[in-house]
C-alpha positions as CSV (number, residue, x, y, z in Angstrom):
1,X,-49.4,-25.6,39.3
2,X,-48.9,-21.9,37.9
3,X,-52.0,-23.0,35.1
4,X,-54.1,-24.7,37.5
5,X,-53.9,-21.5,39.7
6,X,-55.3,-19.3,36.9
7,X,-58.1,-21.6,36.0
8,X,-59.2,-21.9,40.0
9,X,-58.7,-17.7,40.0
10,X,-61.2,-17.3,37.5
11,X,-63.9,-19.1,38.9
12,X,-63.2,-17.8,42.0
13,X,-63.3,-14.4,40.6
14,X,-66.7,-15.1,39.0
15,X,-68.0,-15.9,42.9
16,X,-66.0,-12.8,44.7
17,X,-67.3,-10.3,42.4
18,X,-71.0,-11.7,43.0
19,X,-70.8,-11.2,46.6
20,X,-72.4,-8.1,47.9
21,X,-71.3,-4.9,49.0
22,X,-72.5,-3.3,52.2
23,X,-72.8,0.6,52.2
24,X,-69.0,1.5,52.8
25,X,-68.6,-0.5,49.2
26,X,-67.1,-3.5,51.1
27,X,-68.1,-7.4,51.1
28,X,-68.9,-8.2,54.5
29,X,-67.0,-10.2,56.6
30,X,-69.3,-12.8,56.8
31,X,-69.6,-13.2,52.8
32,X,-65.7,-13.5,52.6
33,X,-65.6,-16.8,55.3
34,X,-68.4,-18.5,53.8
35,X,-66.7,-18.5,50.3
36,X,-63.6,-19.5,52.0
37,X,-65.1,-22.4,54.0
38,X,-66.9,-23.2,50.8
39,X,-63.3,-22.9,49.2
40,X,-61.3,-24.9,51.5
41,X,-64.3,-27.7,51.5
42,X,-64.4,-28.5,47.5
43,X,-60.1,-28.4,47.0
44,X,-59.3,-30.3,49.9
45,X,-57.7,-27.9,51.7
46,X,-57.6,-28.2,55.3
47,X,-59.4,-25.9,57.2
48,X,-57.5,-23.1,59.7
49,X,-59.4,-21.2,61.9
50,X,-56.9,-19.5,63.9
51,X,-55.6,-18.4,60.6
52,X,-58.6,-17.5,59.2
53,X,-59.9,-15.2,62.0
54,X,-56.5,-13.4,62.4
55,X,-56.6,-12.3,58.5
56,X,-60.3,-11.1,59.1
57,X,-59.9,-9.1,61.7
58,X,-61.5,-5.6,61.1
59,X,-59.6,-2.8,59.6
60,X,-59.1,-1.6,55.9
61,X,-55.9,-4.1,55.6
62,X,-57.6,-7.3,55.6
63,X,-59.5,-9.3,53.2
64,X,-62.6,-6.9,53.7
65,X,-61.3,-4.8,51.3
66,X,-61.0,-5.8,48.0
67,X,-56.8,-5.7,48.3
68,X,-56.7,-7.6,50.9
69,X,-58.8,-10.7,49.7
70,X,-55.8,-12.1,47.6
71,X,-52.7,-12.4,49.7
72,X,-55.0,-14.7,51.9
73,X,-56.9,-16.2,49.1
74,X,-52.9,-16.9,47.7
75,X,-51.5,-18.1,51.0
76,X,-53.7,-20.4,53.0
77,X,-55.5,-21.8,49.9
78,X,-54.8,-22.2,46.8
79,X,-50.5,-22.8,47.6
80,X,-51.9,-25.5,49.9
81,X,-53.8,-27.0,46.6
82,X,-52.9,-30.6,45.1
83,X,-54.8,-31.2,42.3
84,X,-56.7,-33.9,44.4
85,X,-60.5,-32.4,44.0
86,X,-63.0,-32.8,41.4
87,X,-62.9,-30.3,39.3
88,X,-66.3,-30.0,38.1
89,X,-68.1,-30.2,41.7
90,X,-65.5,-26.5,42.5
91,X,-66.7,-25.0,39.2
92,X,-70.3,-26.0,40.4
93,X,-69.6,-24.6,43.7
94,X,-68.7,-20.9,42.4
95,X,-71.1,-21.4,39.5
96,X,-74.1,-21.2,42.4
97,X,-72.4,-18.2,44.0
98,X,-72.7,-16.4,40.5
99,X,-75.1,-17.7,38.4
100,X,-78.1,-16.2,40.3
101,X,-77.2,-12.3,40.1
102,X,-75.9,-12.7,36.4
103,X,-77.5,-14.6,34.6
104,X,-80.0,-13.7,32.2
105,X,-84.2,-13.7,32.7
106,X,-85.1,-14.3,29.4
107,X,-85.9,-17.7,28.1
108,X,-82.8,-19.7,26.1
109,X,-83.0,-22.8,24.3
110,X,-80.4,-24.1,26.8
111,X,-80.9,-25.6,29.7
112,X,-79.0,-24.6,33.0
113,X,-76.9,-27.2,33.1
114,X,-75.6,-25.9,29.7
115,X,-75.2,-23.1,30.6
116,X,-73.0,-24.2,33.7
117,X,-70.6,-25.8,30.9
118,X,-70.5,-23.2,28.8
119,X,-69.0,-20.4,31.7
120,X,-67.0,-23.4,32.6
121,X,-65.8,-23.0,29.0
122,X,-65.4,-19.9,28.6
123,X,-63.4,-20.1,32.1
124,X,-61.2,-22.2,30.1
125,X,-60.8,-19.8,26.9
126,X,-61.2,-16.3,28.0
127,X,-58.3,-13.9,28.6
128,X,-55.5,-14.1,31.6
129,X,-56.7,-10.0,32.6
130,X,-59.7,-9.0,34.5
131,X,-62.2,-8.1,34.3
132,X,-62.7,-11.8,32.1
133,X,-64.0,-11.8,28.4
134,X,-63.5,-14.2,25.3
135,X,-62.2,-12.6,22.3
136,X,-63.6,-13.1,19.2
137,X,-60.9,-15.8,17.8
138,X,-61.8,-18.3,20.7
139,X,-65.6,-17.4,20.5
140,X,-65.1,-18.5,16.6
141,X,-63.0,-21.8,17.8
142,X,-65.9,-22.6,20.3
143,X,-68.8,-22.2,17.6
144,X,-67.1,-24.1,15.5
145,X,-66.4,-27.1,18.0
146,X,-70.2,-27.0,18.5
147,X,-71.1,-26.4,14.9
148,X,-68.7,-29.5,14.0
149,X,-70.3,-31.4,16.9
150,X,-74.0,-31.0,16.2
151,X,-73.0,-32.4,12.3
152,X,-73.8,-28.6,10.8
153,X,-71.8,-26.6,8.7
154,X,-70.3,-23.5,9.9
155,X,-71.3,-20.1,8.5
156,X,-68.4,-18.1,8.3
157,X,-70.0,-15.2,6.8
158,X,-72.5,-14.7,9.5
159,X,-69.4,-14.8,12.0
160,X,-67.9,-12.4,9.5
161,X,-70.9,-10.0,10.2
162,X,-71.3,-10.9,13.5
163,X,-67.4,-10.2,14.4
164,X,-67.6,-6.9,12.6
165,X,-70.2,-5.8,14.7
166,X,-68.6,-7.0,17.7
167,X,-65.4,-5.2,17.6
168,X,-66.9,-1.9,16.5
169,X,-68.2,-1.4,20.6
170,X,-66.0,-4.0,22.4
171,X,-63.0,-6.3,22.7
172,X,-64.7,-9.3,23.5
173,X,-67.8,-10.5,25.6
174,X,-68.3,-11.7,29.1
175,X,-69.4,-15.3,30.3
176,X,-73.1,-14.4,30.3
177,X,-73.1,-12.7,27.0
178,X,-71.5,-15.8,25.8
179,X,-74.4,-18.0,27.5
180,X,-76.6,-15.5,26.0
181,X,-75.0,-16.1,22.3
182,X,-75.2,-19.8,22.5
183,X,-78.8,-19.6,24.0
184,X,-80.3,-17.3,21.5
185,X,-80.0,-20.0,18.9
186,X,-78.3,-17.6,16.9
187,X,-75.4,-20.0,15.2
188,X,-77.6,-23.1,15.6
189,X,-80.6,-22.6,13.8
190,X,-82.7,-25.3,12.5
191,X,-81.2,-27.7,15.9
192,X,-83.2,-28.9,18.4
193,X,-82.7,-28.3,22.0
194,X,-81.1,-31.9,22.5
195,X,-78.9,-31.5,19.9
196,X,-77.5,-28.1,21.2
197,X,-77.5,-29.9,24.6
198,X,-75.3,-33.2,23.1
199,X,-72.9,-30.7,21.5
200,X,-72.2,-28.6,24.4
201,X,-72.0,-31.5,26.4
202,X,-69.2,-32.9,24.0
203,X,-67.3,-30.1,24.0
204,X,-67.4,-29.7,27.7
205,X,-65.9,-33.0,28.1
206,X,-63.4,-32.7,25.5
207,X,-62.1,-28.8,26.8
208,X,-62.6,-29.3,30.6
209,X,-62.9,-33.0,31.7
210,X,-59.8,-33.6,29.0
211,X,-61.9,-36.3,27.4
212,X,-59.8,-37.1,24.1
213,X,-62.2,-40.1,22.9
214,X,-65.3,-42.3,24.1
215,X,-67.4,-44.7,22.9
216,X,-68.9,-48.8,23.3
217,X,-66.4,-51.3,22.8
218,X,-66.3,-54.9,23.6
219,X,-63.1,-55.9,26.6
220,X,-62.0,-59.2,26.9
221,X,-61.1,-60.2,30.6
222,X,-57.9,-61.5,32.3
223,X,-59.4,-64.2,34.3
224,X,-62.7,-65.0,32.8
225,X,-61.5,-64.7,29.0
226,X,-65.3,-63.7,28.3
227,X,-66.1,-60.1,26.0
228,X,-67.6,-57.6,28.2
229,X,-69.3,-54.2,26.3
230,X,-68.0,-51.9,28.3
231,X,-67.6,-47.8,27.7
232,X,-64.4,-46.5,27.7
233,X,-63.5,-43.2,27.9
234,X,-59.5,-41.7,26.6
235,X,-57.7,-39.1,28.7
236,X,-54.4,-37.8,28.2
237,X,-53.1,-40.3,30.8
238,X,-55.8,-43.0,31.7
239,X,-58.5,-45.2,29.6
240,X,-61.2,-45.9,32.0
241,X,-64.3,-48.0,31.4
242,X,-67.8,-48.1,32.6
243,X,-71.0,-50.4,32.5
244,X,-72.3,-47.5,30.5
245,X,-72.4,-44.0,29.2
246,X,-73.7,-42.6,32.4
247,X,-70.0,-43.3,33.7
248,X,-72.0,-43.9,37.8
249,X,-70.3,-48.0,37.5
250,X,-66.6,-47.5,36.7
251,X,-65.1,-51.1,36.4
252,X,-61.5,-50.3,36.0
253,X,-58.3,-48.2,34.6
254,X,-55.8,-48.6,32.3
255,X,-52.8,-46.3,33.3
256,X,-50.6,-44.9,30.1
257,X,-47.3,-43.9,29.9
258,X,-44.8,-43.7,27.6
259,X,-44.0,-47.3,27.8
260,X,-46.9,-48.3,26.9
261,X,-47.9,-49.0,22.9
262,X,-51.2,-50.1,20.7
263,X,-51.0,-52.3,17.9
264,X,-53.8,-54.5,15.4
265,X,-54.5,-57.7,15.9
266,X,-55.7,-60.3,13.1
267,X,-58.9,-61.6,14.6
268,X,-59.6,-64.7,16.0
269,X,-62.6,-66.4,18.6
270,X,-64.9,-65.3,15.9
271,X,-63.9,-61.7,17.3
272,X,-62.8,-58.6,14.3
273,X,-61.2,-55.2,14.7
274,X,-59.1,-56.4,17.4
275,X,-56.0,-54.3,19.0
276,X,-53.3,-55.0,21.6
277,X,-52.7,-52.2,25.0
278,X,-49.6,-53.3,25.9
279,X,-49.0,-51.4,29.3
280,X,-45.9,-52.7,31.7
281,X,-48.0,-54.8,34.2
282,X,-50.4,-56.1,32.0
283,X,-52.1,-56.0,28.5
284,X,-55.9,-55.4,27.1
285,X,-57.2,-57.2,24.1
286,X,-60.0,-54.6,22.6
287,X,-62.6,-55.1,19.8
288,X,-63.8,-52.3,18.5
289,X,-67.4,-51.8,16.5
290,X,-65.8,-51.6,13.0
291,X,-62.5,-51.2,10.8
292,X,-62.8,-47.0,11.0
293,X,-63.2,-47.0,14.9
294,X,-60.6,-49.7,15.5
295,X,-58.5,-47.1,13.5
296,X,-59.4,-44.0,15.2
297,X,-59.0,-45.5,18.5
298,X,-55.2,-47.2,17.8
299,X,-54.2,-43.5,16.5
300,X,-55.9,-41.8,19.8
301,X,-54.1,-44.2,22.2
302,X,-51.2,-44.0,19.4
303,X,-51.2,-39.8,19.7
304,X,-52.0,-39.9,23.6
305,X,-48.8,-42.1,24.1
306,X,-46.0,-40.2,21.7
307,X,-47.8,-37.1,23.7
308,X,-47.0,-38.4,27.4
309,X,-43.1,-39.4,26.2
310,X,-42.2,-35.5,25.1
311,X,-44.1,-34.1,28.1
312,X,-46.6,-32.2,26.0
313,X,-49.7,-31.1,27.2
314,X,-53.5,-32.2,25.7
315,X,-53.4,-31.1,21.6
316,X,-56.8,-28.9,23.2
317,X,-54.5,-26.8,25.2
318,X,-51.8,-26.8,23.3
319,X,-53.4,-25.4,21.0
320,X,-55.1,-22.9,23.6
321,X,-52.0,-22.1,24.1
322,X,-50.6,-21.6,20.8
323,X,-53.6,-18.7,20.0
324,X,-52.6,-16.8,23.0
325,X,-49.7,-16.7,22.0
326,X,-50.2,-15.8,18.5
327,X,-52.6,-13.0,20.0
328,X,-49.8,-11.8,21.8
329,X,-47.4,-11.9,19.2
330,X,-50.1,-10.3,16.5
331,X,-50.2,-7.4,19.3
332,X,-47.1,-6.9,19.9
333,X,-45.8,-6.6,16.6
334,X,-49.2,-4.3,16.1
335,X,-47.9,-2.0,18.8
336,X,-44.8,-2.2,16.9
337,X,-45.9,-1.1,13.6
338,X,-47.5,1.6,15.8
339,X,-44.5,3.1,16.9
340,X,-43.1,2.6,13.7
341,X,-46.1,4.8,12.1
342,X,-45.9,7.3,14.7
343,X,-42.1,7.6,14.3
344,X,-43.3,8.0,10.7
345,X,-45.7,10.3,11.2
346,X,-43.2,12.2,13.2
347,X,-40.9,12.0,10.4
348,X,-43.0,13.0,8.1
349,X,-43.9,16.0,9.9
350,X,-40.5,17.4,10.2
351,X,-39.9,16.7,6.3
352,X,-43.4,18.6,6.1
353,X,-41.9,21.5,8.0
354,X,-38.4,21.0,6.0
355,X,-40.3,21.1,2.9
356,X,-42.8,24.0,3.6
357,X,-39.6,26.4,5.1
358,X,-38.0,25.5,1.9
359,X,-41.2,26.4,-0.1
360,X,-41.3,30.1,2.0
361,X,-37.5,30.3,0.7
362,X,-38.5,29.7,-2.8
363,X,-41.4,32.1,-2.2
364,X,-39.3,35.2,-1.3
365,X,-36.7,34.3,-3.7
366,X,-39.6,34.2,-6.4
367,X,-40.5,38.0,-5.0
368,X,-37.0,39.0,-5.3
369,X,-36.9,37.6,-8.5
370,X,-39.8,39.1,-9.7
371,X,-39.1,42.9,-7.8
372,X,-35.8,42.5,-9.7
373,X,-37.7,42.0,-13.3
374,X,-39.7,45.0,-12.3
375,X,-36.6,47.0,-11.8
376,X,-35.4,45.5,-15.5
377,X,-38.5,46.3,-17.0
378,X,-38.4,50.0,-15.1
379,X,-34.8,50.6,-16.7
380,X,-35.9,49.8,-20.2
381,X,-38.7,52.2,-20.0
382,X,-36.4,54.7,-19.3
383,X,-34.1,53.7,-21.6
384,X,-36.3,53.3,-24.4
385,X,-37.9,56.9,-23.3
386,X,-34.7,58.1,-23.4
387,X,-34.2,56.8,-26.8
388,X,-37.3,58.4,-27.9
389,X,-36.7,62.1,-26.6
390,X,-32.8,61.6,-28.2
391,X,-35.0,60.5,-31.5
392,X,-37.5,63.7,-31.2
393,X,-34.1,65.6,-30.9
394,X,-33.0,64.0,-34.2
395,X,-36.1,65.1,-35.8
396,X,-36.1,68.2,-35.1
397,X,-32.5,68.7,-36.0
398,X,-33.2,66.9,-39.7
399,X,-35.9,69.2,-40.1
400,X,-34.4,72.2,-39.6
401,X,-31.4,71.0,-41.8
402,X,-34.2,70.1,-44.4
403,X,-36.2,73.7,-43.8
404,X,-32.5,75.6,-44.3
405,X,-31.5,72.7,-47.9
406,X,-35.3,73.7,-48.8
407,X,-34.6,77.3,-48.1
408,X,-30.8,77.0,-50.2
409,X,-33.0,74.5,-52.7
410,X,-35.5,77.2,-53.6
411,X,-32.4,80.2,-53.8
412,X,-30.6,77.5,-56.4
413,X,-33.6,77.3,-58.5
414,X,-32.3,79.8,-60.5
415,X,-29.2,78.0,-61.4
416,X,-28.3,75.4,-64.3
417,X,-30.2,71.7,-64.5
418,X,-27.0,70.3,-63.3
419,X,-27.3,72.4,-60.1
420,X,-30.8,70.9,-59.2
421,X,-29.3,67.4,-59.8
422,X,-26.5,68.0,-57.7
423,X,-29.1,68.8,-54.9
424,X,-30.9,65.8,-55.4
425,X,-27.9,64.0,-55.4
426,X,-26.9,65.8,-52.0
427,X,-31.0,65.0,-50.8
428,X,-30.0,61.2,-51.4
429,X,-26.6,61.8,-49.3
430,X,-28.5,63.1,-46.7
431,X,-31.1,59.8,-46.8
432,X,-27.8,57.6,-47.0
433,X,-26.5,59.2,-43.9
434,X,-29.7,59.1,-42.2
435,X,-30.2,55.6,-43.0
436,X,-26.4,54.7,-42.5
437,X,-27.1,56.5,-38.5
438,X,-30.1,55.1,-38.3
439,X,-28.5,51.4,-39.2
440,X,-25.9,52.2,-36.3
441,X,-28.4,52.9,-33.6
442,X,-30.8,49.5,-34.9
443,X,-27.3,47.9,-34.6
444,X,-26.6,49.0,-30.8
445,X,-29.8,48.1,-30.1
446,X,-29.1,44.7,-30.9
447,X,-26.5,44.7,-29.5
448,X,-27.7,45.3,-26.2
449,X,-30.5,43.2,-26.7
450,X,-28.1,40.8,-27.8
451,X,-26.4,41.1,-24.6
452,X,-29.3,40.9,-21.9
453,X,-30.2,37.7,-24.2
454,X,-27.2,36.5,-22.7
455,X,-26.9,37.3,-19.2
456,X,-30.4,35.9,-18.9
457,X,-29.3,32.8,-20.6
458,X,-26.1,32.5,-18.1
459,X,-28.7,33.3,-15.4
460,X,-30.9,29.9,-16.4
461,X,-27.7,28.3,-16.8
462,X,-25.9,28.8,-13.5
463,X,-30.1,28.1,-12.3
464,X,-30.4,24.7,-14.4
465,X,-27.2,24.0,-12.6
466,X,-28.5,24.3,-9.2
467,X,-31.4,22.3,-10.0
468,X,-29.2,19.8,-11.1
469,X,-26.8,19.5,-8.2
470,X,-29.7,19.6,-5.6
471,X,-31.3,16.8,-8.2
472,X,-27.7,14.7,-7.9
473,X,-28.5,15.6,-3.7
474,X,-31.4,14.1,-3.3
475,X,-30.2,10.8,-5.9
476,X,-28.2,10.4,-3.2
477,X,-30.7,10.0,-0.1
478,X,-31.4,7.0,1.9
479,X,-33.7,4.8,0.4
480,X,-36.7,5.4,2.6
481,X,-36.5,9.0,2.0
482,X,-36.7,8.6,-1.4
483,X,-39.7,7.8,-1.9
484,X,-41.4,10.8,0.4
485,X,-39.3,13.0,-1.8
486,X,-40.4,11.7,-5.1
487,X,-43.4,14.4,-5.3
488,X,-40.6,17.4,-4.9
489,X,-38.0,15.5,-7.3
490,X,-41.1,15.7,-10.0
491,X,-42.1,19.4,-8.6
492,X,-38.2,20.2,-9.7
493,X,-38.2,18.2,-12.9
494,X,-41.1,20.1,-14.5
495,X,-39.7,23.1,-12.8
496,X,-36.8,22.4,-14.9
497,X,-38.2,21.3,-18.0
498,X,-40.0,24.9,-18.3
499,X,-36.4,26.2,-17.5
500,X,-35.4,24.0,-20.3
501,X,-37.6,25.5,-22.7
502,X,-37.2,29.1,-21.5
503,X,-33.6,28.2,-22.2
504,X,-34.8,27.1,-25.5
505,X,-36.8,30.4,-26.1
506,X,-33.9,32.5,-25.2
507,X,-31.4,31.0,-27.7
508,X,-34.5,31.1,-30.6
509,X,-34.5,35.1,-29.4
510,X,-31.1,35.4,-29.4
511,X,-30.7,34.2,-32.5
512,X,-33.4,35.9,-34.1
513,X,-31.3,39.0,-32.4
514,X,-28.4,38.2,-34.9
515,X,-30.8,37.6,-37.8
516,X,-31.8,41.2,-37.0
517,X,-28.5,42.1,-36.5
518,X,-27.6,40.8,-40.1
519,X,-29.9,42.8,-41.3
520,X,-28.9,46.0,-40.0
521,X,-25.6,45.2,-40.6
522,X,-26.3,44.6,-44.6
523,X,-28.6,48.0,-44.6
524,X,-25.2,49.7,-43.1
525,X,-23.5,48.4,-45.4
526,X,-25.6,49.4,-48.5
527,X,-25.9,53.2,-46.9
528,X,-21.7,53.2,-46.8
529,X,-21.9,52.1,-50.2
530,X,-24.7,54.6,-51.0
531,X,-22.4,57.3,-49.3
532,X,-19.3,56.2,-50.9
533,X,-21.1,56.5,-54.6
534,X,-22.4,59.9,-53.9
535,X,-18.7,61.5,-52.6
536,X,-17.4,59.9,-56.1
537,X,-20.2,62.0,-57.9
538,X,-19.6,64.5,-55.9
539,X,-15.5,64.2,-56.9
540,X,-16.7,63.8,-60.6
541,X,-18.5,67.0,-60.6
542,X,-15.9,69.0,-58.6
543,X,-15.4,71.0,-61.2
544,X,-19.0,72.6,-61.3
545,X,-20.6,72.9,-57.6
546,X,-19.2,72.3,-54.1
547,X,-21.1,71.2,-50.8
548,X,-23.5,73.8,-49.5
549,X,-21.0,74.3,-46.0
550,X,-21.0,77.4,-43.9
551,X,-19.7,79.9,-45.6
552,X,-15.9,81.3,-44.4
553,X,-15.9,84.7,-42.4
554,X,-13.6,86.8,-45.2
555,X,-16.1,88.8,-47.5
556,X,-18.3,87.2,-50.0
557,X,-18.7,88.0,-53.9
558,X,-21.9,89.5,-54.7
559,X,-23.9,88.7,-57.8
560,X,-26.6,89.6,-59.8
561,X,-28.7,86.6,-58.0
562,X,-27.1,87.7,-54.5
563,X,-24.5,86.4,-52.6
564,X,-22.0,84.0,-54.2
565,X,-21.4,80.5,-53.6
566,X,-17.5,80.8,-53.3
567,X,-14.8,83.8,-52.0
568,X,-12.7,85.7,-54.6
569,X,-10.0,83.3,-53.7
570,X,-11.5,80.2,-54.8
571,X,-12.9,82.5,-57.8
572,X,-9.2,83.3,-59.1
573,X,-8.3,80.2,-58.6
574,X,-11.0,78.6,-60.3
575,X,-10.2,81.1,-63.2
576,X,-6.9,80.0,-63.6
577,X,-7.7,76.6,-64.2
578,X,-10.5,77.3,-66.4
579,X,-7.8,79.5,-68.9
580,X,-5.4,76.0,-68.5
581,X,-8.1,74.6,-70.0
582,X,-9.3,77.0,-72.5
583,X,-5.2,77.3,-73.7
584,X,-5.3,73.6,-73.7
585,X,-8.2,72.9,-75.7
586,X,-6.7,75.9,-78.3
């Protein structure tokens, strides 16, 4: 009874909301009990004045008002409904309450009779909210019915088209539009108006009057034995046939129910396509026009029969059924994967805001990084400035020292050849020393260079560690995170491939630092060796000339050239060995 009560609600709703409204917005009072009578006449319901004219007395809580319509449309009619009223006469009843005010001026190629059983239809197929529309999956099922029915094919890419367009503004459309779709000729062009009309007609009976099959057969009779034509018509429990299509001269019934069951007979009295109704009182011999509709109609009856045993409804409103509630379970699970995107989206918005404080970190990190280097780079200019003034210095002091050997150079060009090679020798002691110093300072250069090569180096290291852990980290995440974070885990590798070959660079510099060390190492060690050959010149020629040093503070000899060389000490002494010699030699 709940299914039957939404069908009557809709056509009822059709007929309220056509009423009209007086200037307080309301539908007068009148209005409300003629529909009612009208109501209570066409489903059988008996009629309750007393009732009736308590619920409509005047104030804002009766069925004036818009709320107050349905607890009395609920209570004294349709829970007093029994299914015994014809169907099609209510639908006609609320269809002339409605049709007037909505439906369209313009000319269709249907007439109104059509269009009576199309809202009927759509009655039948449109959504259980209000206010009513078809969706576009049961307004593609019902062009296809009357597609299938008027022997065309079915153009699914004008649907296509049609159903893009459709969505774009709306969710559906309402009866009228629908009359208006189907009127327009739009989906059955090239068909004539009877053929549109045949179709709908077809359709109508199969969706609403729960006609499963029709059709001329011949009936052999139980007292008689003659073969009557008769016109029998299949619903989900009943064959009924008629004199003729027009169904006005109905001759009898044959009740099914699950007892009841078809089978072929072989033919006989000059009689083919024969089949048995077995039923529980009695049984109906049938011959049908030909083998194929013999067929069909043992496998109707067949399908109507296994269908009354289980209790199943009509395979038309099953499978009504079974699209709502495929529509309902295609929404929900859309509102589903809704919440699951915005939970994603929410998601993804704190990793966002994770990921952007992390890149503000890195950013002020970078800056210290980089006010750091500048602080390096401001040391080593000092340094190196330093190292340049300290070099000046040096200069200055070597040419002094070179003014005052000049200065004793030019004083000892008076003296022997061997003197003048003696200074040049002491010249080249001087160069050795210079170069021996100047190897000393090129080899603490490179040493400290050396040394920042390698705190650097530990720097990138104990960095390329980091990287690595916070790497292993993220390894280490759930599944669905990985994937957001594969951008940054790239972002890091490349970050610590250039690390990688900065790393690389360094140890190339370092070890182009120890090349350089080598070097000065071997030119320090040629200038000892340098210095080390002079002193044993120097030791070989002992004899002759001494270093130019400062002289001692006792008195100096005096010369004929000026002042001497050596004291008077050294001179006796020097004296003495040179008569060792001379008494040697003798």
């Amino acid at each position: 009874m709940v299914g039957l009560k939404e069908e009557l609600l809709k056509s009822i709703w059709h007929a309220f909301t056509a009423l009209d409204l007086d200037r307080s917005g309301k539908v007068s009072k009148s209005q409300l009990k003629v529909l009612s009578h009208n109501l209570c006449t066409v489903l059988n319901v008996p009629h309750d004045p007393v009732a009736l004219e308590e619920h409509f007395r005047d104030d804002d809580e009766g069925p004036v008002s818009n709320q107050g319509y349905m607890p009395y449309l609920n209570k004294f009619i349709l829970e007093k409904v029994q299914g015994n009223f014809d169907k099609v006469e209510f639908n006609r009843m609320c269809w002339t309450l409605c049709a007037k005010k909505n439906l369209s001026k313009s000319p269709l190629l249907i007439s109104d009779e059509d269009a009576f059983k199309v809202w009927v239809i759509f009655n039948f197929l449109s959504e259980d909210k209000y206010p009513l529309i078809i969706v576009p999956e049961e307004i593609e099922y019902l062009l296809k019915k009357l597609t299938e029915a008027m022997g065309a094919g079915w153009q699914q890419e004008q649907f296509d088209h049609y159903k893009i367009a459709l969505n774009t503004s709306r969710e559906g459309l309402s009866a009228w539009e629908l009359i208006d779709l189907i009127g327009s000729g739009q989906f059955s062009k090239g068909m004539d108006r009877q053929t549109v009309s045949m179709a709908i007609n077809e359709v109508f009976n199969e969706l609403i009057l729960d006609v499963l099959k029709q059709g001329y057969m011949l009936k052999k009779g139980h007292k008689r034995k003659n073969w009557t034509e008769r016109w029998f018509v299949l619903k989900p429990n009943i064959i009924s046939y008629y004199v003729s299509e027009d169904l006005k001269d109905k001759k009898g019934d044959i009740i099914l129910d699950g007892n009841c069951c078809v089978e072929a007979l072989p033919d006989k009295d000059g009689k083919k396509c024969l089949f048995l109704i077995k039923c529980l009182d009695k049984s109906f011999e049938i011959s049908a026009s030909d083998k194929k509709k013999k067929q069909e109609w043992i496998q109707a009856i067949q399908t109507t029969v296994n269908l009354l045993r289980v209790g199943s409804p009509p395979p038309h409103k099953e499978a009504r059924q079974k699209r709502k509630e495929l529509r309902q379970k295609l929404l929900a699970e859309q509102e589903e994967l809704e919440r699951q995107m915005k939970e994603l989206q929410t998601a993804n918005e704190n990793k966002q805001k994770e990921l952007e404080t992390v890149r503000k970190q890195l950013e002020a990190a970078a800056a210290r990084a980089a006010e750091e280097e500048k602080k390096r780079l401001q040391t080593q200019v000092e340094l190196q400035d330093r190292f340049s003034l300290e070099l000046e210095r040096e200069k200055m002091v070597r040419q002094k020292m070179e003014e005052q050997v000049a200065q004793k150079s030019s004083e000892l060009e008076q003296y022997l050849q061997r003197v003048r090679e003696l200074e040049e020798m002491y010249k080249q002691l001087q160069e050795a020393l210079e170069d021996e110093k100047q190897a000393r300072q090129d080899e603490e250069t490179v040493r400290k260079l050396q040394a920042r090569l390698l705190e650097e180096e530990s720097a990138k290291r104990a960095e390329l560690e980091k990287w690595h852990l916070q790497q292993q980290q993220t390894i280490q995440m759930t599944e669905a995170e990985k994937q957001e974070l594969e951008n940054q885990r790239m972002i890091k590798e490349q970050a610590l491939q250039v690390a990688m070959q900065q790393l690389e660079q360094l140890e190339l510099e370092r070890k182009e630092a120890l090349e350089q060390y080598e070097e000065v190492k071997k030119k320090l060690e040629t200038a000892a060796n340098k210095t080390k050959s002079w002193k044993d010149k120097v030791a070989h020629h002992e004899g002759l000339i001494r270093l130019i040093e400062p002289g001692s503070k006792n008195p100096h000899l005096i010369t004929n050239w000026g002042p001497a060389a050596f004291t008077e000490a050294e001179l006796k002494q020097r004296q003495k060995s040179w008569k060792g010699k001379k008494a040697t030699s003798e």
